[in-house]
C-alpha positions in Angstrom: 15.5 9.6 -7.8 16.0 8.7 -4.0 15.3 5.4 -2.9 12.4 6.1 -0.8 12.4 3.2 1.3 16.2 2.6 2.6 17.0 2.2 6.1 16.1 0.8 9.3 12.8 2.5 9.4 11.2 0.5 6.3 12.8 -2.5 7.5 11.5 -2.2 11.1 7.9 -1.6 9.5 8.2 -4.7 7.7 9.7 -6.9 9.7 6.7 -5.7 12.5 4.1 -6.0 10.4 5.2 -9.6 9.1 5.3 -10.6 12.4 2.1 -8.9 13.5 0.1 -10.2 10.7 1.8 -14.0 11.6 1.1 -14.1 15.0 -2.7 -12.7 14.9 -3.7 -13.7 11.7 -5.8 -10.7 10.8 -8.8 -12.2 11.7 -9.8 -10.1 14.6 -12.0 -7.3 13.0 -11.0 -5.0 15.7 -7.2 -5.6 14.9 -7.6 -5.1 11.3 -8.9 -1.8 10.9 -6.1 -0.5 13.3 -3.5 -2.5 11.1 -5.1 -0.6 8.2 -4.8 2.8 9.5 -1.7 2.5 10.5 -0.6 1.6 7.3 -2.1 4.1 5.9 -0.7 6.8 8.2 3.0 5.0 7.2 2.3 5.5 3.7 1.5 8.6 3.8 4.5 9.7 6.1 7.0 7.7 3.7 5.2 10.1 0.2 5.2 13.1 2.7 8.7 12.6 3.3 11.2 15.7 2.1 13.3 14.6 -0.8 16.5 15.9 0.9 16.0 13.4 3.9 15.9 10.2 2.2 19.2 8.8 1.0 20.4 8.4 -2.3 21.6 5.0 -3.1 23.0 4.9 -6.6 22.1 1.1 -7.3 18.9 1.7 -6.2 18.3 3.0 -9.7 19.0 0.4 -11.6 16.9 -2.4 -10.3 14.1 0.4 -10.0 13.7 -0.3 -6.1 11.4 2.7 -5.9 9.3 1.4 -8.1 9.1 -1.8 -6.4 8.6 -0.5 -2.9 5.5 1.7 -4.1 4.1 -1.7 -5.5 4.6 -3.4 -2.3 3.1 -0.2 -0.5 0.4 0.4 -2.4 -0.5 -3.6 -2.3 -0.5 -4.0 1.3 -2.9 -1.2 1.8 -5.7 -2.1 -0.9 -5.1 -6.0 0.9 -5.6 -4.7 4.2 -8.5 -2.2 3.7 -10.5 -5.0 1.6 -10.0 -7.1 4.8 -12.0 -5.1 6.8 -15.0 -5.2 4.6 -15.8 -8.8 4.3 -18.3 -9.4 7.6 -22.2 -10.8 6.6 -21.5 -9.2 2.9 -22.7 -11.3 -0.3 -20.4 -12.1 -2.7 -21.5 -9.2 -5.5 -20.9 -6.8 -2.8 -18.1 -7.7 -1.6 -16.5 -7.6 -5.4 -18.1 -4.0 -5.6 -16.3 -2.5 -2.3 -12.7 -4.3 -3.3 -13.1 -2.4 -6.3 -14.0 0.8 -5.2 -11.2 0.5 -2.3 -8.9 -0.2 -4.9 -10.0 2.9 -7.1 -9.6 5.1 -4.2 -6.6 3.9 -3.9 -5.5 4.3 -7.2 -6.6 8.2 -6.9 -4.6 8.6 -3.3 -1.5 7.5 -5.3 -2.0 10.1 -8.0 -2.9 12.9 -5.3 0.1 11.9 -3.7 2.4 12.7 -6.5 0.7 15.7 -7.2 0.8 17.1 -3.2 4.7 15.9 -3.5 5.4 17.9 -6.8 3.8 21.2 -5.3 4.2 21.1 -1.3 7.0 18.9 -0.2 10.3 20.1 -1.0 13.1 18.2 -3.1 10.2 15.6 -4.3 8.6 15.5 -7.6 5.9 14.6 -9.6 6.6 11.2 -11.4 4.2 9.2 -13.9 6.3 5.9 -12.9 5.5 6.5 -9.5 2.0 6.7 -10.3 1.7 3.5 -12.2 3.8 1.7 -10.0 1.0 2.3 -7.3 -1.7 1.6 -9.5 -0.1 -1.7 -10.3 0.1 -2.1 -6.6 -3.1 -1.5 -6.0 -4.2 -3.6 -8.6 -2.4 -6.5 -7.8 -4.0 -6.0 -4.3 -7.2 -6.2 -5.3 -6.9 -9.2 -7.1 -4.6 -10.8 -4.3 -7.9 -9.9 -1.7 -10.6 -11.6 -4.0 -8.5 -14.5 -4.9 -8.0 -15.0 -0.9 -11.0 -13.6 0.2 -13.6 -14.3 -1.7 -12.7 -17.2 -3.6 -11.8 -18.8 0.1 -15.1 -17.6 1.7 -18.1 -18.2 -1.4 -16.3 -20.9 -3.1 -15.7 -24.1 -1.0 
């Protein structure tokens, strides 16, 4: 097991986007959708990522920091895609697009493990993995309806 998010590139990433997402709130909807795509595209480049260039920390293992960082991966992008749908939606819609968005992400995790066990070189396929993003992806969805519906339709 590598630990898939180590070095200055993850932290760089995070520390931008915190800062990003601080200083212009997310509330533009032409900002969002850029934020989301962009996350997107570092996702994917982080699970596209050969195996043999990541470094292997041995504590890593032990506190499962993998695990963690596809939670915290996989849970910033269901939050930031469910961001972008919210404008003149009713409630009942709304619901129905955060969960779809969080289904498709759900299956982009498990495609990912499967396109990382057959094309990428020195990764594998790992069922962890996969229900660590599902549990990501969960928690994102119910992170975006607490915040955004419960903010917007219940007042």
């Amino acid at each position: 097991m590598t630990g898939a998010l180590f070095g200055a590139p993850f932290c760089f990433n995070f520390i931008f986007c915190s800062y990003f997402a601080r200083n212009y709130y997310l509330k533009s909807f032409k900002i969002a959708p850029l934020i989301a795509v962009a996350w997107l595209l570092f996702v994917t480049i982080l699970l596209c990522t050969s195996g043999s260039r990541l470094p292997k920390i041995s504590w890593s293992d032990k506190i499962l920091l993998d695990k963690w960082a596809h939670i915290f991966l996989f849970l910033l992008l269901v939050f930031l895609w469910c961001r972008i749908f919210l404008r003149n939606r009713s409630k009942i819609n709304i619901k129905k697009i955060f969960i779809t968005i969080t289904i498709l992400s759900v299956i982009y995790g498990i495609s990912m493990e499967v396109i990382q066990h057959y094309f990428i070189p020195f990764r594998s396929f790992d069922y962890g993995d996969m229900i660590a993003d599902a549990i990501g992806s969960i928690a994102g969805y119910f992170i975006s309806v607490n915040r955004f519906i419960k903010n917007r339709f219940e007042k």
